[in-house]
ZATOR-217437 format. One record per residue (C-alpha): residue number from 1; x, y, z. Coordinates in nm, 2 decimals, always signed. Each point is the difference from the previous one (the first is absolute). Layout:
BEGIN
@num: NUM px: X py: Y pz: Z
...
REM end
This chain:
BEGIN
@num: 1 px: +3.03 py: +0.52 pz: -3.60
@num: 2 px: -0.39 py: +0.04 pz: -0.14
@num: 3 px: -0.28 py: +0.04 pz: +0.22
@num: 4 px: -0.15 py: -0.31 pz: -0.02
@num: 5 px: +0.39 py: -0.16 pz: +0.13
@num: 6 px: +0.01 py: +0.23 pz: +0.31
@num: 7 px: -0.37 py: -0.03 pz: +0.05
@num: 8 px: +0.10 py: -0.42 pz: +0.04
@num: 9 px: +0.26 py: +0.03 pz: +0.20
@num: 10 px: -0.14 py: +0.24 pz: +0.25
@num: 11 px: -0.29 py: -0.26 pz: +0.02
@num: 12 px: +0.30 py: -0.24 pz: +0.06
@num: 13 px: +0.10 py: +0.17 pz: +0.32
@num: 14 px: -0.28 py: +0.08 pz: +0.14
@num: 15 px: -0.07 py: -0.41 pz: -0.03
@num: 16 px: +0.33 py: -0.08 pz: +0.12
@num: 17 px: -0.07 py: +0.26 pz: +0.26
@num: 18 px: -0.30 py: -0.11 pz: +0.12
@num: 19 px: +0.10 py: -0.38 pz: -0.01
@num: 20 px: +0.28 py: +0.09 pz: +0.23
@num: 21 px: -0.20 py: +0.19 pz: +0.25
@num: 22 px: -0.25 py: -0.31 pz: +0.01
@num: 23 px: +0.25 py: -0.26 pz: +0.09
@num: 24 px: +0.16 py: +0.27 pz: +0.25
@num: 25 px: -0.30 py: -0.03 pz: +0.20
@num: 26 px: -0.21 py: -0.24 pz: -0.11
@num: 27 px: +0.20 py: -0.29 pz: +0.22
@num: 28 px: -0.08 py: +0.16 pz: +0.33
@num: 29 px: -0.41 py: +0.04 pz: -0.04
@num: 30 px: -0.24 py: -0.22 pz: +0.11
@num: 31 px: -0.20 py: -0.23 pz: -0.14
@num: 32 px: -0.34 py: +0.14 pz: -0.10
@num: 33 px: -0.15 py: -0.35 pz: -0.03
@num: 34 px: +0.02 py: -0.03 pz: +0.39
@num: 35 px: -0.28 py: +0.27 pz: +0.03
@num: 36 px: -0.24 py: -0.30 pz: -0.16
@num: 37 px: +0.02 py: -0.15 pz: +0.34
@num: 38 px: +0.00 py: +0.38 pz: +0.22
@num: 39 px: -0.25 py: +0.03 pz: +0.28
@num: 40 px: +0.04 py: +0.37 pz: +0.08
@num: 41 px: -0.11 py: +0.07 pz: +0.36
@num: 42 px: -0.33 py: +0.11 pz: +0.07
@num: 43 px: -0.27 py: +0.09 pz: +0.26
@num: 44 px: -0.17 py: -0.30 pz: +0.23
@num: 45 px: -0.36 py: +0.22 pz: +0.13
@num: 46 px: -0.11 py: -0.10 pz: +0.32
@num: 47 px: -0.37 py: -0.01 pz: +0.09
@num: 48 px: -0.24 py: -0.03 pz: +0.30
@num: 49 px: -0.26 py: -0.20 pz: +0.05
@num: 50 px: -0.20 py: +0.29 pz: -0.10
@num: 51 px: +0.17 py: +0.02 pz: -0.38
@num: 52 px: +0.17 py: +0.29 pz: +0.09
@num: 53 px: +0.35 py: +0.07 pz: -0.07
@num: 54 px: +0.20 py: +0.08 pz: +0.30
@num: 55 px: +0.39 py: -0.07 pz: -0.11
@num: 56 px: +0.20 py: +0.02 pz: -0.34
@num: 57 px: +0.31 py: -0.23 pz: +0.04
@num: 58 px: +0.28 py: +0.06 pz: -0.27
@num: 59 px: +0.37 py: +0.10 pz: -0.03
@num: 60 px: -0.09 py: +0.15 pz: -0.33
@num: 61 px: -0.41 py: +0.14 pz: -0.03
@num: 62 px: -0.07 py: -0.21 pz: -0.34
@num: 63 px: -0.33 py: -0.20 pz: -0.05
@num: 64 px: +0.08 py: -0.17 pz: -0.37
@num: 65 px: -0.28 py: +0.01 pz: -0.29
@num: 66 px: -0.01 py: -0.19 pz: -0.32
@num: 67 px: +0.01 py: +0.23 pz: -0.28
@num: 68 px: -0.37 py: -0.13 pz: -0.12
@num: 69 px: -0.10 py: +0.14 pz: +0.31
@num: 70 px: +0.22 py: +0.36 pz: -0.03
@num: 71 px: -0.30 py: +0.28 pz: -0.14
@num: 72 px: +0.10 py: +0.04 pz: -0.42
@num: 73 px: -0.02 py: +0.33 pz: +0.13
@num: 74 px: +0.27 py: +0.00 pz: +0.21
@num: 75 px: +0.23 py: -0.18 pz: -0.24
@num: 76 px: -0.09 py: +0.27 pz: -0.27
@num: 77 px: +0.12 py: +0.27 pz: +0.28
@num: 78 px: +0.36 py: -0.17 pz: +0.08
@num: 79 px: +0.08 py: -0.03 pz: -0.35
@num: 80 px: -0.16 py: +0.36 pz: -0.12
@num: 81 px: +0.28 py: +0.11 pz: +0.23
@num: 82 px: +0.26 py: -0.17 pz: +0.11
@num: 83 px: +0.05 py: -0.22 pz: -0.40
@num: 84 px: -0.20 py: +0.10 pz: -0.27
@num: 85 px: +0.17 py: -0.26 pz: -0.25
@num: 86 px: +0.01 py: -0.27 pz: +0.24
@num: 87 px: -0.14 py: -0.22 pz: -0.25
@num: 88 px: +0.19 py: +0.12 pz: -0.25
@num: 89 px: +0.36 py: -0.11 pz: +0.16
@num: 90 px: +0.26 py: -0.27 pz: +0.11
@num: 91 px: +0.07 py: +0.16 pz: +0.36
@num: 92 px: +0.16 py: +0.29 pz: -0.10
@num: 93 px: -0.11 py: +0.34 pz: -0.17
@num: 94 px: +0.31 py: +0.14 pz: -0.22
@num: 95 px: -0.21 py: +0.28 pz: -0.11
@num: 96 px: -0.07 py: +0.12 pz: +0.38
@num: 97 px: +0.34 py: -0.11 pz: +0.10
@num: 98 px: +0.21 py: +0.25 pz: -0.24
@num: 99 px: -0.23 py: +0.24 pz: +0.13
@num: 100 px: +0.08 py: -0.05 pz: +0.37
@num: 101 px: +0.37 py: +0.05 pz: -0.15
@num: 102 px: -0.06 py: +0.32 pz: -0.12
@num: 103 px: -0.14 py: +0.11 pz: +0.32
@num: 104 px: +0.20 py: -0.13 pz: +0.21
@num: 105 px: +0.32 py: +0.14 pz: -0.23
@num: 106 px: -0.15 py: +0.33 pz: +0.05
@num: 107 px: -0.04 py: -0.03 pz: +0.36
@num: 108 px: +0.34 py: -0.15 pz: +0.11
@num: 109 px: -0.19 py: -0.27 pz: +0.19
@num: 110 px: -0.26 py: -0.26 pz: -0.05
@num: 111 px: -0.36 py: +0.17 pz: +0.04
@num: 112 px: -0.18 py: -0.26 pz: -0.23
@num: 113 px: +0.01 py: -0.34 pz: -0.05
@num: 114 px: -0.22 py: -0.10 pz: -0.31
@num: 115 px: -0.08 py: -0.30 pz: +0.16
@num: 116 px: -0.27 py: -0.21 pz: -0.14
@num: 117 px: -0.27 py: -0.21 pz: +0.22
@num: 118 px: +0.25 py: -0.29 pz: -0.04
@num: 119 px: +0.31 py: +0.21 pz: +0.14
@num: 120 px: -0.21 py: +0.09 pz: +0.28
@num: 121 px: -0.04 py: -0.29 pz: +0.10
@num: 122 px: +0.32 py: -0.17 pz: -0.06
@num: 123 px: +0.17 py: +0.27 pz: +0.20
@num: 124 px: -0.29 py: -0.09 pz: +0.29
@num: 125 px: +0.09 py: -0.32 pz: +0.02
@num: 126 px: +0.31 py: -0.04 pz: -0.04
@num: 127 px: +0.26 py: +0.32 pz: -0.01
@num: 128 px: +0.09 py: +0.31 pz: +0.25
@num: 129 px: -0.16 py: +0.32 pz: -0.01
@num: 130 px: +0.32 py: +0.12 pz: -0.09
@num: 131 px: +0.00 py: +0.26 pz: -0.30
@num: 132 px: +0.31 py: -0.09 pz: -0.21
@num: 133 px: +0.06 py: -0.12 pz: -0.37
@num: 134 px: +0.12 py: -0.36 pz: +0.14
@num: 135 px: -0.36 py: -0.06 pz: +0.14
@num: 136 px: -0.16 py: +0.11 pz: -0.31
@num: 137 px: +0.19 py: -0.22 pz: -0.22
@num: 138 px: -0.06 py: -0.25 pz: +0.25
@num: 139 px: -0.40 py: +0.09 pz: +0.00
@num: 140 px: +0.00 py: +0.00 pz: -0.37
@num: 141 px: +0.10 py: -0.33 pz: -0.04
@num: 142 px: -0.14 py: -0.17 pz: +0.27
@num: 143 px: -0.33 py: +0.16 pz: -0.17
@num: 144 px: +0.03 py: -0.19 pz: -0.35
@num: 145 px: +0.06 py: -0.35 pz: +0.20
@num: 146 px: -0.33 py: +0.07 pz: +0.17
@num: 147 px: -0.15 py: +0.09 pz: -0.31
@num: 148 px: +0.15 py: -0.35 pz: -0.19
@num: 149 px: -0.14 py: -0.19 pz: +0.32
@num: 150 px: -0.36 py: +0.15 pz: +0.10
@num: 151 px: -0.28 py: +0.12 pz: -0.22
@num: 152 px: -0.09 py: +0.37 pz: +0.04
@num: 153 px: -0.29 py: -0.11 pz: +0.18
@num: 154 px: +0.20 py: -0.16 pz: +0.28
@num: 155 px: +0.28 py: +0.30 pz: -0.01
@num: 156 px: -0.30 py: +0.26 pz: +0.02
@num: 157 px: -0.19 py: -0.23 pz: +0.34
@num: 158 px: +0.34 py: -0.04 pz: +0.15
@num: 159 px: +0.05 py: +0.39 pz: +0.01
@num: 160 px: -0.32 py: +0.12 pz: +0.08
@num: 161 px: +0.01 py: -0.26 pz: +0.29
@num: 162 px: +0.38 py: +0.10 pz: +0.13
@num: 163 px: +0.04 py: +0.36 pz: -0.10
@num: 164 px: +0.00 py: +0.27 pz: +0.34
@num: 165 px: -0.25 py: +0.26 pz: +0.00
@num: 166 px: +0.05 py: +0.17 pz: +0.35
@num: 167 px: -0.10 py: -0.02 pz: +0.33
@num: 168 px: +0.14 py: -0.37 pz: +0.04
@num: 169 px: -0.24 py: -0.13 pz: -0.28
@num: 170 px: +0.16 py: -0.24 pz: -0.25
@num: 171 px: -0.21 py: -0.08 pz: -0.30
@num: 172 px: -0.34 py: +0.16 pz: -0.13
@num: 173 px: -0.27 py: -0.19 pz: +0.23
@num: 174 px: +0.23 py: +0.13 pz: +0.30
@num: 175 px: +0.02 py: +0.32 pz: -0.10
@num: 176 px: -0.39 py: +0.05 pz: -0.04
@num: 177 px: -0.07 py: -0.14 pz: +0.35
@num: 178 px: +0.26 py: +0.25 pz: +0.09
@num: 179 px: -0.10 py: +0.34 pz: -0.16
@num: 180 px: -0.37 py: -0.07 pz: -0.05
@num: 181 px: -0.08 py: -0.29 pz: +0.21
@num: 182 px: -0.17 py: -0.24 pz: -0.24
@num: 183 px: +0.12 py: -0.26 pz: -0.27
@num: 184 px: +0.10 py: +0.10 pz: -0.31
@num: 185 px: -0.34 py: -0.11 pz: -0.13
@num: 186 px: -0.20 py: +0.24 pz: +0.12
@num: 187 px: +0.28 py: +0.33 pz: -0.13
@num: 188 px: -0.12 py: +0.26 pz: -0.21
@num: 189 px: +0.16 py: +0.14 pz: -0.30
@num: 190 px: +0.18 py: +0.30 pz: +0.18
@num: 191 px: +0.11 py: -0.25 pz: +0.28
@num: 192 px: +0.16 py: -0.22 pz: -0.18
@num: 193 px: +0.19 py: +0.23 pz: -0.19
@num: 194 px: +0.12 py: +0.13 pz: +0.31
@num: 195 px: +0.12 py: -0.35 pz: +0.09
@num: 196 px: +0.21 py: -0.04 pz: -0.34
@num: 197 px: +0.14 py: +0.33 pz: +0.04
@num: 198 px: +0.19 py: -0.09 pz: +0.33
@num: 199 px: +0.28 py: -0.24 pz: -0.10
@num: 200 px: +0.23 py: +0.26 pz: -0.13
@num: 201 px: +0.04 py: +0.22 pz: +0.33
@num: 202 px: -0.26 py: -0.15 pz: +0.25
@num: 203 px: +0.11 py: +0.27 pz: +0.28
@num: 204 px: -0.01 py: +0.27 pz: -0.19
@num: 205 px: -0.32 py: -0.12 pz: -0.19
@num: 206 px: -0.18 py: -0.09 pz: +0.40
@num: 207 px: -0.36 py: +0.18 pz: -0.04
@num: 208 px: +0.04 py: +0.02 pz: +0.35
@num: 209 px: +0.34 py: +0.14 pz: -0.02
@num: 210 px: -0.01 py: +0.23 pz: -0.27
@num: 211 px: -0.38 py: +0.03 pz: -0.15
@num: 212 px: +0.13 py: +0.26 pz: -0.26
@num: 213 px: +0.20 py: -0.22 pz: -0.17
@num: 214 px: -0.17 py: -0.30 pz: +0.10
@num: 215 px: -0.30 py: +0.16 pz: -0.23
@num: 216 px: +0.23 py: +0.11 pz: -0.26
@num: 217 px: +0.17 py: -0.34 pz: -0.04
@num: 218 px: -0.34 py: -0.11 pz: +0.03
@num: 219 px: -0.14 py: +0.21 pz: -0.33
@num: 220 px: +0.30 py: -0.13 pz: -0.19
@num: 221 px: -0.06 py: -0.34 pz: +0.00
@num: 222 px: -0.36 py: +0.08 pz: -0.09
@num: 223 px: +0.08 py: +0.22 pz: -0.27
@num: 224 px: +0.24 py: -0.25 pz: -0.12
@num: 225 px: -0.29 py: -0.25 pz: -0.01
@num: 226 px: -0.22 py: +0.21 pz: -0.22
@num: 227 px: +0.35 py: +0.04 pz: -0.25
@num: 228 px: +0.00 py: -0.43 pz: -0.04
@num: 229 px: -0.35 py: -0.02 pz: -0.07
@num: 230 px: -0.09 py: -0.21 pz: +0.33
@num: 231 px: -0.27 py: +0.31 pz: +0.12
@num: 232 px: -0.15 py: +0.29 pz: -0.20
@num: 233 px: +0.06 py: +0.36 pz: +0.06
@num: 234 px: -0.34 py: +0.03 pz: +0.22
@num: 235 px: +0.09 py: -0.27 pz: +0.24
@num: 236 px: +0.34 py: +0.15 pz: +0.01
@num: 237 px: -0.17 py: +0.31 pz: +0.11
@num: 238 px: -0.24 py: -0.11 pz: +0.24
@num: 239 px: +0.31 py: -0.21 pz: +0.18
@num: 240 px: +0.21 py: +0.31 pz: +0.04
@num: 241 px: -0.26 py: +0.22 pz: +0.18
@num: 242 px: -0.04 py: -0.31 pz: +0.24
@num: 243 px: +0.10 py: +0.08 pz: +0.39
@num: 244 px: +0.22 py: -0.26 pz: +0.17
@num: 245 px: -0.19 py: -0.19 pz: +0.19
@num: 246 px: +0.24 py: -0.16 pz: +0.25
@num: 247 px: -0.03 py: -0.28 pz: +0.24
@num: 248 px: +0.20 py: +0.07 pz: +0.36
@num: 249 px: +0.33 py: -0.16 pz: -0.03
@num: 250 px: -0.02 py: -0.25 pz: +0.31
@num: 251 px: +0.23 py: -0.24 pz: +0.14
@num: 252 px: -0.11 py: -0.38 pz: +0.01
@num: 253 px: +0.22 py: -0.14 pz: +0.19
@num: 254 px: -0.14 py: +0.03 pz: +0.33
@num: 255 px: -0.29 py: +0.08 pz: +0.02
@num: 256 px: -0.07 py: -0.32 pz: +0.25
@num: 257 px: +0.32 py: -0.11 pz: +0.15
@num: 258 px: -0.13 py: -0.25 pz: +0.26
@num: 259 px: -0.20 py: -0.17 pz: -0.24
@num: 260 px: +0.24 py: -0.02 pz: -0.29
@num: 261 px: +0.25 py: -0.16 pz: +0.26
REM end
């Protein structure tokens, strides 16, 4: 047989392949169109007469922001790192995800994921945190129905709003309250790369927790800023000589018992 015969046919399986790994799982996923209608759970604040907050109420610490009202800069950080062509895609990165193969064939284990922002969040929302090539199949698919059925816009709101960053904080206006103690209006440059660097290991990430790597994480996200053109090399700099400036992780929840009863 030529090249150009074999060269069809192993286009042919891989189709057939991948057509039959679809309908495998396809049947058993959810229906991404539900999340039109999802009302994730989120933060009631309680206040005194006085204006001042005394209780956070919430199963899960979320307080939701359109994505008008989400800092550009901020957006530019999450993709910088976490999905540089997530404009550029239908849910799913083949590039990235060969690469995660390779690793992970060198390894013996999975150790990388090449998950897009879209992956993320499908896996958030609706799979287990379990590591296996059954969820990523799953994940991968579930990824291009969200794609077909939300604009990036609404993809890139819903995770920046859902996403865990640590200490109990779900979502980017929670987690600025948490580690700096203001909205994410008022962040700097170095703090909010801090912020997008967190999703992928928010332990081990913690600038409480571990400040070395917190910083280091920290720098990347900045330096991978200044590499998509979203800041120049002197802002990227001045950002990674910044000192955290932290806010004192608190609990809200009682701070006034009798009076919240």
């Amino acid at each position: 047989m030529g090249i150009f015969t074999i060269s069809i046919l192993i286009i042919l399986v891989g189709f057939t392949g991948a057509l039959v790994t679809y309908y495998t799982f396809a049947d058993d996923l959810p229906d991404v169109r539900e999340l039109k209608n999802f009302e994730p759970s989120t933060v009631t604040l309680m206040y005194s007469d006085e204006d001042k907050l005394i209780a956070e109420l919430y199963l899960e610490k979320r307080i939701l922001l359109p994505l008008d009202k989400i800092p550009v800069q901020l957006k530019q950080a999450a993709i910088a790192v976490e999905d540089a062509k997530f404009y550029r895609h239908m849910g799913i990165d083949l590039k990235a995800i060969f690469r995660a193969f390779l690793t992970n064939m060198k390894a013996g284990h999975i150790v990388e994921g090449g998950s897009t922002i879209t992956q993320q969040l499908s896996k958030t929302l609706f799979l287990s945190r379990e590591r296996s090539i059954i969820r990523k199949i799953k994940e991968a698919i579930l990824s291009v129905r969200l794609e077909l059925v939300f604009t990036k816009a609404e993809i890139l709101e819903m995770y920046l709003n859902q996403i865990y960053y640590g200490h109990g904080s779900y979502g980017i206006e929670a987690a600025a309250r948490t580690y700096f103690g203001k909205s994410v209006h008022k962040l700097s440059l170095d703090e909010v790369a801090l912020i997008a660097g967190l999703p992928k290991s928010p332990n081990n990430y913690s600038p409480y927790r571990n400040p070395k790597r917190a910083r280091s994480r920290r720098n990347h996200v900045i330096r991978r800023m200044a590499q998509e053109g979203f800041i120049n090399r002197e802002e990227a700099q001045q950002a990674m000589k910044k000192k955290f400036n932290l806010g004192e992780v608190t609990n809200m929840l009682n701070r006034a018992p009798y009076f919240v009863e």
